[in-house]
GUSEPA-918783 format. One record per residue: y negated, x, z negated of N, C-alpha, C, CB in turn. Coordinates in pm, whole numbers, plus 50000, padded with zeros to 5 digits. Atoms other than C-alpha are relative to their C-alpha. Last residue first. Glycine has a CB too. Layout:
// residues N
<<Y; X; Z>; <Y; X; Z>; <Y; X; Z>; <Y; X; Z>>
...
END
This chain:
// residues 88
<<50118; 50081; 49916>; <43513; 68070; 05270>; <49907; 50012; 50010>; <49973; 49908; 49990>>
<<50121; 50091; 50081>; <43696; 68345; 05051>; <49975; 49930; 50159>; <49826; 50110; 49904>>
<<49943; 50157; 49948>; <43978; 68554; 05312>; <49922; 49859; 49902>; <50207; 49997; 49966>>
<<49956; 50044; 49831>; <43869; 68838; 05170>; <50066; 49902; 49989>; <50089; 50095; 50093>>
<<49848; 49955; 49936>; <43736; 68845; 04797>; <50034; 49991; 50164>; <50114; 49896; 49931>>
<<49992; 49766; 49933>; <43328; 68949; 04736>; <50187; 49984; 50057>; <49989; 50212; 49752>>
<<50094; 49931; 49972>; <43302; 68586; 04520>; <50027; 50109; 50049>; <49933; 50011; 49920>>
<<50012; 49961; 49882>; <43570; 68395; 04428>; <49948; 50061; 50108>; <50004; 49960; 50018>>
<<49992; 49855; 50005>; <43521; 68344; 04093>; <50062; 50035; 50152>; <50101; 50054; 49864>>
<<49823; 49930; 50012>; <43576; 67986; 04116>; <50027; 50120; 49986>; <50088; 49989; 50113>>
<<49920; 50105; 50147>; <43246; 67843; 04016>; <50133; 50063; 49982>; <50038; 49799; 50037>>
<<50044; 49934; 50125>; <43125; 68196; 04268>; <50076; 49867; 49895>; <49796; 50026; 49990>>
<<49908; 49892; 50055>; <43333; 68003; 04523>; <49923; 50104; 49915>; <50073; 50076; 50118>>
<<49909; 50062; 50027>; <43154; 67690; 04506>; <50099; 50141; 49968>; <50031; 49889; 50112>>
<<49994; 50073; 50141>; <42803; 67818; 04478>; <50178; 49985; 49956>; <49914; 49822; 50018>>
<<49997; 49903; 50175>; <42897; 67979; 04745>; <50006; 49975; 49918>; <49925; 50064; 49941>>
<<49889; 49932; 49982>; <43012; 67665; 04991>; <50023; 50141; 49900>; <49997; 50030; 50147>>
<<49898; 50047; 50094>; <42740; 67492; 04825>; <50147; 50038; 50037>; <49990; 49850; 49989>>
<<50034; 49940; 50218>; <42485; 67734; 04938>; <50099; 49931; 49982>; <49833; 49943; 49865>>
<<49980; 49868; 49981>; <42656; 67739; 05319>; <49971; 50063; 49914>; <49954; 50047; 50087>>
<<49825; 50039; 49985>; <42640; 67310; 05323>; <50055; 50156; 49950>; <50067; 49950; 50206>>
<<49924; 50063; 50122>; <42284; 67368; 05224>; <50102; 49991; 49997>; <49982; 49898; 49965>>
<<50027; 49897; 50064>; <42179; 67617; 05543>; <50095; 49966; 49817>; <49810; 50013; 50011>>
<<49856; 49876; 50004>; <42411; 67387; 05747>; <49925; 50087; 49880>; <50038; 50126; 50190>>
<<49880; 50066; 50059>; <42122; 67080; 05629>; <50160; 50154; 50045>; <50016; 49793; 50112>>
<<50033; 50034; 50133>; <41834; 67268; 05674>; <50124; 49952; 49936>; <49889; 49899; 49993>>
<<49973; 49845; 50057>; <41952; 67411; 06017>; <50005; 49981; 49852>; <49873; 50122; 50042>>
<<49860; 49882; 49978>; <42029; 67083; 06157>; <50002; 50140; 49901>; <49991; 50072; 50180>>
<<49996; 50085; 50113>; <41596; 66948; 05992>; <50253; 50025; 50022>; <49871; 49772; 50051>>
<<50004; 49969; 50149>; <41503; 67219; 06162>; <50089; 49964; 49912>; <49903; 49957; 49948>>
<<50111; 50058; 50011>; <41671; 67143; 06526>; <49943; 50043; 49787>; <50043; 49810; 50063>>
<<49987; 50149; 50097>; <41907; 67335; 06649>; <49865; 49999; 49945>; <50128; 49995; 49857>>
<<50139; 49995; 50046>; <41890; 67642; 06975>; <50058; 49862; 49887>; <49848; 49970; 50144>>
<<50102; 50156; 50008>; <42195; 67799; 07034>; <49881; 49949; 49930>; <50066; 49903; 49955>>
<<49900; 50089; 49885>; <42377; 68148; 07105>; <49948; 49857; 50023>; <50170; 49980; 49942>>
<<50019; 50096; 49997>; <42120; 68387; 06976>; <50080; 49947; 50097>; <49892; 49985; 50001>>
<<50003; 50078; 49892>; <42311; 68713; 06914>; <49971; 49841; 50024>; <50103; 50024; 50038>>
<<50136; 49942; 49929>; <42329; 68965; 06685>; <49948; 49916; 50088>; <50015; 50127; 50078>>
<<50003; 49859; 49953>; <42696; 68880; 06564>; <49888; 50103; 50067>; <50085; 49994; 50081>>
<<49817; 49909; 50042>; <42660; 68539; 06559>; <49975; 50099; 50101>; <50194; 49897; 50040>>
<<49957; 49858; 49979>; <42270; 68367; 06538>; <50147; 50046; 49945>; <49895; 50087; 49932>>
<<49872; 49956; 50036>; <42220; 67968; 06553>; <50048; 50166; 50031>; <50090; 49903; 50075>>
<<49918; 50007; 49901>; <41842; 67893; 06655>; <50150; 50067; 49903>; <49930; 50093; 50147>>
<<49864; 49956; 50068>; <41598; 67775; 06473>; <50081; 50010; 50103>; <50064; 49905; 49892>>
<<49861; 50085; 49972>; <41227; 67716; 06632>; <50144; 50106; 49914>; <50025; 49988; 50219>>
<<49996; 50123; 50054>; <40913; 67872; 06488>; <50157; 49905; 49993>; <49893; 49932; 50083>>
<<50006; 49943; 50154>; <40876; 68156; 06737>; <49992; 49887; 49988>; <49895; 50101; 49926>>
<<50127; 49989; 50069>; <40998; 67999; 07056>; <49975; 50032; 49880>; <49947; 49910; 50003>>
<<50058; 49991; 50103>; <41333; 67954; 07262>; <49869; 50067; 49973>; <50076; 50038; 49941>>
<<50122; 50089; 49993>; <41348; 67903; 07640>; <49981; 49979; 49876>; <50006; 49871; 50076>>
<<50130; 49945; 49922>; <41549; 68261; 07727>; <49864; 49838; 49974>; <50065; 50038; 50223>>
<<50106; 50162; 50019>; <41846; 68098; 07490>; <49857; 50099; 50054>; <49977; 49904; 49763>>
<<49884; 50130; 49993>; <42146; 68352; 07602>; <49904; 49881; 49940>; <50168; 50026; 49883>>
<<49986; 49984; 49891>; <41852; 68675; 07588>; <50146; 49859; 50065>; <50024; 50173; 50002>>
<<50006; 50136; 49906>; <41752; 68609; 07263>; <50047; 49999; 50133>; <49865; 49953; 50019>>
<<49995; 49987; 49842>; <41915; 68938; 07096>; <49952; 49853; 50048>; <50169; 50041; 50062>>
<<49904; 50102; 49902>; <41871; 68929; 06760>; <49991; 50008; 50103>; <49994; 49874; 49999>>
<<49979; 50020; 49859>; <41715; 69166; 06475>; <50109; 49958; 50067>; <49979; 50092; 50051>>
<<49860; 49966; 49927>; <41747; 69032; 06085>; <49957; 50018; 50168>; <50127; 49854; 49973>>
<<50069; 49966; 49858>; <41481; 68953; 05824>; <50134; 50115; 50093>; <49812; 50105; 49959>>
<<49985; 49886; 49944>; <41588; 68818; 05479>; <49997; 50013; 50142>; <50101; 50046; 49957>>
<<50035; 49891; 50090>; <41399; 68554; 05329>; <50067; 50134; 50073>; <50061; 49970; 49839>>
<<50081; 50024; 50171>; <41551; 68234; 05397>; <49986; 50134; 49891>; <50111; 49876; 49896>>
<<49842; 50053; 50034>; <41748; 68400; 05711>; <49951; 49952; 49852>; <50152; 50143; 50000>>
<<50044; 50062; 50167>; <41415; 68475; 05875>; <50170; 49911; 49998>; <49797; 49847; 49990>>
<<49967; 50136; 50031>; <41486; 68604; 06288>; <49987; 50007; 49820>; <50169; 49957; 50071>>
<<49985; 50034; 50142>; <41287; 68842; 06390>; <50064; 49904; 50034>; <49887; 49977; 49906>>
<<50084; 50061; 50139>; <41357; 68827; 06773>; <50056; 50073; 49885>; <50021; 49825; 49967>>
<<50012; 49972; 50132>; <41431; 69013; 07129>; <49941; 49908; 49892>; <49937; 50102; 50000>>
<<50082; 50082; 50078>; <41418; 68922; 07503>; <50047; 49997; 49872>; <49987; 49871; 50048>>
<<49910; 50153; 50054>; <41589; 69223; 07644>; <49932; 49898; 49937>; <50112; 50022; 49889>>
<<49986; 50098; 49873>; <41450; 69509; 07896>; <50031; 49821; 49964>; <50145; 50068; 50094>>
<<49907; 49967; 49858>; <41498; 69738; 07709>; <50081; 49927; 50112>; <50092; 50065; 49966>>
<<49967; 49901; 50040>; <41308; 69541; 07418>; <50151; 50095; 50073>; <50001; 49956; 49869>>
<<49867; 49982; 49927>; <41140; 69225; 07470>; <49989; 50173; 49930>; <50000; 49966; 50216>>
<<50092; 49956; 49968>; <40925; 69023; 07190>; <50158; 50128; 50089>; <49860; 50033; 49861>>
<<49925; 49977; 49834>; <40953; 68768; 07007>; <49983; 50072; 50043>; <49987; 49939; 50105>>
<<50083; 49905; 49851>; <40874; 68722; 06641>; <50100; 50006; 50126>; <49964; 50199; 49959>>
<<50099; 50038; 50063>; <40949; 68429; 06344>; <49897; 50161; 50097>; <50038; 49986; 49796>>
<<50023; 49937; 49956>; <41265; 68241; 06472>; <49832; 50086; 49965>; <50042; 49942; 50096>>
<<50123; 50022; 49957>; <41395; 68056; 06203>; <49953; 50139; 50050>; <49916; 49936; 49892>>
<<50115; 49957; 49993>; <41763; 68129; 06132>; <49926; 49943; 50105>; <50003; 50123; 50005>>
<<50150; 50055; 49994>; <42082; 67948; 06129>; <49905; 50097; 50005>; <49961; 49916; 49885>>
<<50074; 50077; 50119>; <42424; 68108; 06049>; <49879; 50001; 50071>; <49991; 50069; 49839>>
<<50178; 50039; 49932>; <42666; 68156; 06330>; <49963; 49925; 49883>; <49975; 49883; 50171>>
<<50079; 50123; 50048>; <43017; 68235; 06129>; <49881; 50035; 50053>; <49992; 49968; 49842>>
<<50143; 49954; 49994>; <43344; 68453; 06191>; <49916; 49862; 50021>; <49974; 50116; 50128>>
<<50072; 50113; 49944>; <43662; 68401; 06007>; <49862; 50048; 50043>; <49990; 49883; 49897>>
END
């Protein structure tokens, strides 16, 4: 299964040619390709898969998938489910 998780955008800045970010994954720091949302802004959230900003959402969107994506762990650590393939 593949998954666009959230991040807050927190630098910009081009890079062979490409419009580039930090992105903040609550705490861990990840390069992205902006170049498919050219009117995002440090500050704003945008949906990153595979390196790649595909959409822009709104905080209070990201806040709420970010929680849906702890209680999806949470849930499979209760179950020991943790590290297996095919886990949610």
């Amino acid at each position: 299964m593949c998954l666009g998780v959230p991040g807050k955008i927190t630098e910009i800045y081009e890079a062979n040619g490409l419009k580039m970010g930090k992105i903040d994954f609550g705490g861990v720091t990840r390069e992205a390709c902006l170049a498919y949302i050219p009117d995002v802004e440090v500050g704003e959230y945008c949906i990153i898969h595979v390196g790649f900003a595909i959409s822009k959402l709104s905080e209070a969107e990201a806040m709420e998938t970010l929680q849906l994506l702890q209680e999806i762990s949470d849930l499979n650590e209760e179950l020991g489910l943790e590290g297996e393939a095919g886990s949610a």
